[in-house]
C-alpha positions in Angstrom: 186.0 55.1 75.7 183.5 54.5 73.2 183.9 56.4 69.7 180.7 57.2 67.9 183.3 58.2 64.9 183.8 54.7 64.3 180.4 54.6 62.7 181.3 58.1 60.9 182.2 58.2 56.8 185.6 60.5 56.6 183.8 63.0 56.0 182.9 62.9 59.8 178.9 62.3 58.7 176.5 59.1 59.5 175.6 57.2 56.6 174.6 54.2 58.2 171.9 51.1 57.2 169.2 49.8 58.9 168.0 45.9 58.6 167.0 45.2 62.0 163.1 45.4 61.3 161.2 42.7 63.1 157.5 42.0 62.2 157.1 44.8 60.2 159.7 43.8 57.5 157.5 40.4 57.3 154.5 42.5 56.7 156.7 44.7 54.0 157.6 41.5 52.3 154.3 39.7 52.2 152.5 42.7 51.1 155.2 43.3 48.0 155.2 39.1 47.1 151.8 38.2 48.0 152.4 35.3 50.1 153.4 34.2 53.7 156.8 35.2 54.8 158.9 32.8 57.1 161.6 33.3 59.5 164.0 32.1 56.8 163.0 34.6 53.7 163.8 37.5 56.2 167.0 36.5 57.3 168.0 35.6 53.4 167.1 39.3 52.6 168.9 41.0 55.6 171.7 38.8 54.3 171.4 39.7 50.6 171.0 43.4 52.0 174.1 43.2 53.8 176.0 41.9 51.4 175.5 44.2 48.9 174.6 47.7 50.4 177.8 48.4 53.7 180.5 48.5 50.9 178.6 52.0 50.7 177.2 52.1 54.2 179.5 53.5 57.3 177.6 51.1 59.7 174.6 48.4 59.4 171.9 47.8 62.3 170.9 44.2 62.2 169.0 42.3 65.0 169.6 39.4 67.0 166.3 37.6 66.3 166.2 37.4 62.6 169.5 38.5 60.9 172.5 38.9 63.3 174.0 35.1 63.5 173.8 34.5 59.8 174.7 37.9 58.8 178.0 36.9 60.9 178.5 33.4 60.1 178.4 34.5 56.1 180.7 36.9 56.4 178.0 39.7 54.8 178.7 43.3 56.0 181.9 45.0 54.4 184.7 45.4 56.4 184.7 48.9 55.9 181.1 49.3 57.3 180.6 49.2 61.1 178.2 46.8 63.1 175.5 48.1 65.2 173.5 45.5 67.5 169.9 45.8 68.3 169.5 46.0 72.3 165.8 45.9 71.8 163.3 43.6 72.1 159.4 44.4 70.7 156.4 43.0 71.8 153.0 42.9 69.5 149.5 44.3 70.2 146.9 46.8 69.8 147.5 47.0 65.6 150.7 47.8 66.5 153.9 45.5 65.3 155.8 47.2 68.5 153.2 47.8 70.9 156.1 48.1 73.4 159.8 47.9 73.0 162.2 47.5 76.0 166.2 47.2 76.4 166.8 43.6 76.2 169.1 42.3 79.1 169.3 38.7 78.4 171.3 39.0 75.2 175.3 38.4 75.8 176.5 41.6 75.0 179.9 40.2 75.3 179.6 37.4 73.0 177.8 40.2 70.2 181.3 42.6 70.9 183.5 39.6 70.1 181.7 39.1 67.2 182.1 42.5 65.8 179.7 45.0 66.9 181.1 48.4 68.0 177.6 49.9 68.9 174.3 49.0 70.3 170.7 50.4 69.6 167.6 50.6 71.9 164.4 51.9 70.1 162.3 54.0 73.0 158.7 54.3 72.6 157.4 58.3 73.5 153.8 58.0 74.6 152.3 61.2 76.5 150.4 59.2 78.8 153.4 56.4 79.9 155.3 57.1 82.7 158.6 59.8 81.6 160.6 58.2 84.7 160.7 54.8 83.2 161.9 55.8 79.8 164.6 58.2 81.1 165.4 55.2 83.8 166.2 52.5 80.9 168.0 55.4 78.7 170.5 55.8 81.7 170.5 52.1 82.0 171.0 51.2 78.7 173.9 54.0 78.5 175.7 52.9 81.4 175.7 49.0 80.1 176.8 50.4 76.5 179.6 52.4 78.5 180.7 49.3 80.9 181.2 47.0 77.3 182.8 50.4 75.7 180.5 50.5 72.9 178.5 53.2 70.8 175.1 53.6 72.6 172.5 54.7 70.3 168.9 55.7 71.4 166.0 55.6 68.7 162.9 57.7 70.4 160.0 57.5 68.4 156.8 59.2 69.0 153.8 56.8 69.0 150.0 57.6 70.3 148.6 57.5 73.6 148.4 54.0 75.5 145.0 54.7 76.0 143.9 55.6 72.6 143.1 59.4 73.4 143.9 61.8 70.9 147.4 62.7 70.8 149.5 65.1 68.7 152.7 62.8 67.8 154.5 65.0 65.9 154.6 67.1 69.3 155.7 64.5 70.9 159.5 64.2 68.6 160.4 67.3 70.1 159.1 66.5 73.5 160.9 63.0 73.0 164.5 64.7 72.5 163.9 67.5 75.2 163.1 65.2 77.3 166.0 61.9 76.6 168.4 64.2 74.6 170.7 65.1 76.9 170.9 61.7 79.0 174.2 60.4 77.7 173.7 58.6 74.3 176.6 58.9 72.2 174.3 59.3 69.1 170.5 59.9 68.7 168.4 58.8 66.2 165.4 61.0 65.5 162.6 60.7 63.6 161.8 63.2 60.9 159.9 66.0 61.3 157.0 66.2 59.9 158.1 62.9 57.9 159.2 65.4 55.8 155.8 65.9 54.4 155.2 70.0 55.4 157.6 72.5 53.5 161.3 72.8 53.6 161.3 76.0 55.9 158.7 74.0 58.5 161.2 71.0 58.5 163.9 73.0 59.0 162.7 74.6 61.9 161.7 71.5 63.8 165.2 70.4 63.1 166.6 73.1 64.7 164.7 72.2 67.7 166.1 68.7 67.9 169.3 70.4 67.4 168.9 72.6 70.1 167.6 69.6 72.5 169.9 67.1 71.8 173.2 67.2 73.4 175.5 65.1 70.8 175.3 64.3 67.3 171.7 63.0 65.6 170.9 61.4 62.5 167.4 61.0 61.2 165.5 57.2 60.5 163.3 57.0 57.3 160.4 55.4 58.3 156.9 57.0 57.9 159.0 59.2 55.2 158.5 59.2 51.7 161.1 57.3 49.5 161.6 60.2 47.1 161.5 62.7 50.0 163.9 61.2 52.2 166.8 62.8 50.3 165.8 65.8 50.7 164.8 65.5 54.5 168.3 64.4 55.0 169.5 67.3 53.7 167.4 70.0 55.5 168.1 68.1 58.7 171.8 67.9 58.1 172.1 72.0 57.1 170.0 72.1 60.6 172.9 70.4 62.7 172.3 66.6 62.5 174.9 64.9 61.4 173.5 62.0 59.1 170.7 59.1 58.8 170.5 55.8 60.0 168.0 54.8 58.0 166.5 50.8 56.2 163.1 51.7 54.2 164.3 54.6 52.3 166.8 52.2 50.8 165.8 48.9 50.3 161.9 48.6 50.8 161.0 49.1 47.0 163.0 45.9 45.9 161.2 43.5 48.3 158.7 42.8 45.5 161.7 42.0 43.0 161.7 38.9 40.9 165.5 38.9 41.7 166.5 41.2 45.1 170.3 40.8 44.7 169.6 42.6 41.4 167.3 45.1 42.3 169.5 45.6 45.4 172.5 46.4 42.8 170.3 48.2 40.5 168.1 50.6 42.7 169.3 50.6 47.0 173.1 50.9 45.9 172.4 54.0 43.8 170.0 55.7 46.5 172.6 54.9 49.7 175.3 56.1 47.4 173.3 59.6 46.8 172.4 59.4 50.5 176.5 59.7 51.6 177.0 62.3 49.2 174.5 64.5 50.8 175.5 63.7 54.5 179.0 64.7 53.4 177.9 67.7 50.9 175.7 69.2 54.0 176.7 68.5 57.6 178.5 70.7 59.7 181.7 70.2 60.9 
């Protein structure tokens, strides 16, 4: 059976990395060098990422579209760090870089296993007007498939306004997203903070709680929409509230993109911050 431990540091925490952004890393990096991004620039930084951040990471997320082959083929991630595949495939629109995101069955799941990865992620859009059948019917599909290949399934629910534009309240809809795909099989959930860790401790805390209370497994916390300089602390709170750790890309490695020299300011700046990250995983989680 599959071993969501694999992905763990000793201490028995999550300290995993993220590189599997899409469109929204290219609109990271343009923004942060001024100029058009190709293909080829974000596949050399997940690379350079890679390389120089899972000596300290216990797993790295990379996707299929922009990082995974080259990641493989130049030997970047540390054999100490885990790989985890993105399942997911995104679609544009509507101001959005993922308008829609859906378990991808066309890649060879079996050739990416051979290759290495021990785990596979599927990001699942919460929406309070889209149809809660569908999203629990691909959860249970994309956990069965993870189960057949006997890898790590890992669900990413994040809450996201209404279709229709309406008025919504999304940070209701992180708890409604883990009550309601929480307890569907995943071997590991990955939640989005509350808050984005922008309201006090205590308020952060409690919401973590909740997920706690909702999600039937272990749960580590994503970094997006959180401030860089927060995120530490976030992890903390959520990890003294029973999650057990981050999976996590922005919080890391977004403030180097502009860098005159990445590798450098990957060495200089992400390692220190993932390092710090670990040590409150391990300093915090429950066992």
């Amino acid at each position: 059976m599959s071993d969501p431990t694999t992905l763990a540091r000793p201490s028995g925490g999550f300290a995993m990395l993220a590189v599997d952004q899409r469109e929204a890393l290219r609109d990271m990096m343009s923004r942060a060098r001024s100029t058009d991004i190709s293909d080829a620039d974000m596949t050399e930084f997940k690379v350079a990422a890679a390389r120089a951040l899972t000596p300290y990471a216990s797993a790295v997320l990379v996707d299929t579209e922009f990082g995974w082959d080259a990641v493989i083929e130049q030997n970047a991630v540390d054999s100490s760090s885990s790989l985890i595949a993105a399942a997911d495939h995104f679609t544009a629109g509507a101001g959005e870089f993922v308008r829609e995101a859906t378990f991808d069955t066309s890649l060879d799941y079996e050739r990416l296993k051979q290759q290495g990865a021990r785990a596979l992620k599927l990001l699942v859009l919460w929406r309070e007007d889209q149809d809660a059948q569908q999203r629990i019917a691909e959860v249970r599909s994309f956990v069965a498939t993870c189960r057949s290949l006997d890898l790590v399934s890992i669900i990413e629910p994040v809450s996201r306004g209404r279709w229709d534009g309406k008025p919504s309240d999304i940070e209701a809809g992180v708890l409604a997203a883990a009550k309601e795909l929480g307890d569907l099989g995943a071997d590991i959930y990955k939640a989005e903070v509350p808050f984005k860790g922008a309201e006090s401790d205590e308020r952060v805390y409690g919401a973590c709680r909740e997920l706690t209370e909702s999600i039937n497994g272990p749960w580590v916390v994503l970094s997006s929409g959180v401030d860089a300089d927060r995120f530490p602390d976030a992890v903390g709170i959520a990890c003294r509230a029973g999650a057990s750790g981050f999976l996590a890309g922005r919080a890391v490695w977004a403030s180097v993109l502009g860098a005159d020299n990445v590798d450098d300011e990957l060495r200089a700046t992400s390692i220190p911050r993932l390092e710090r990250l670990g040590t409150i995983v391990d300093d915090n989680i429950r066992n």
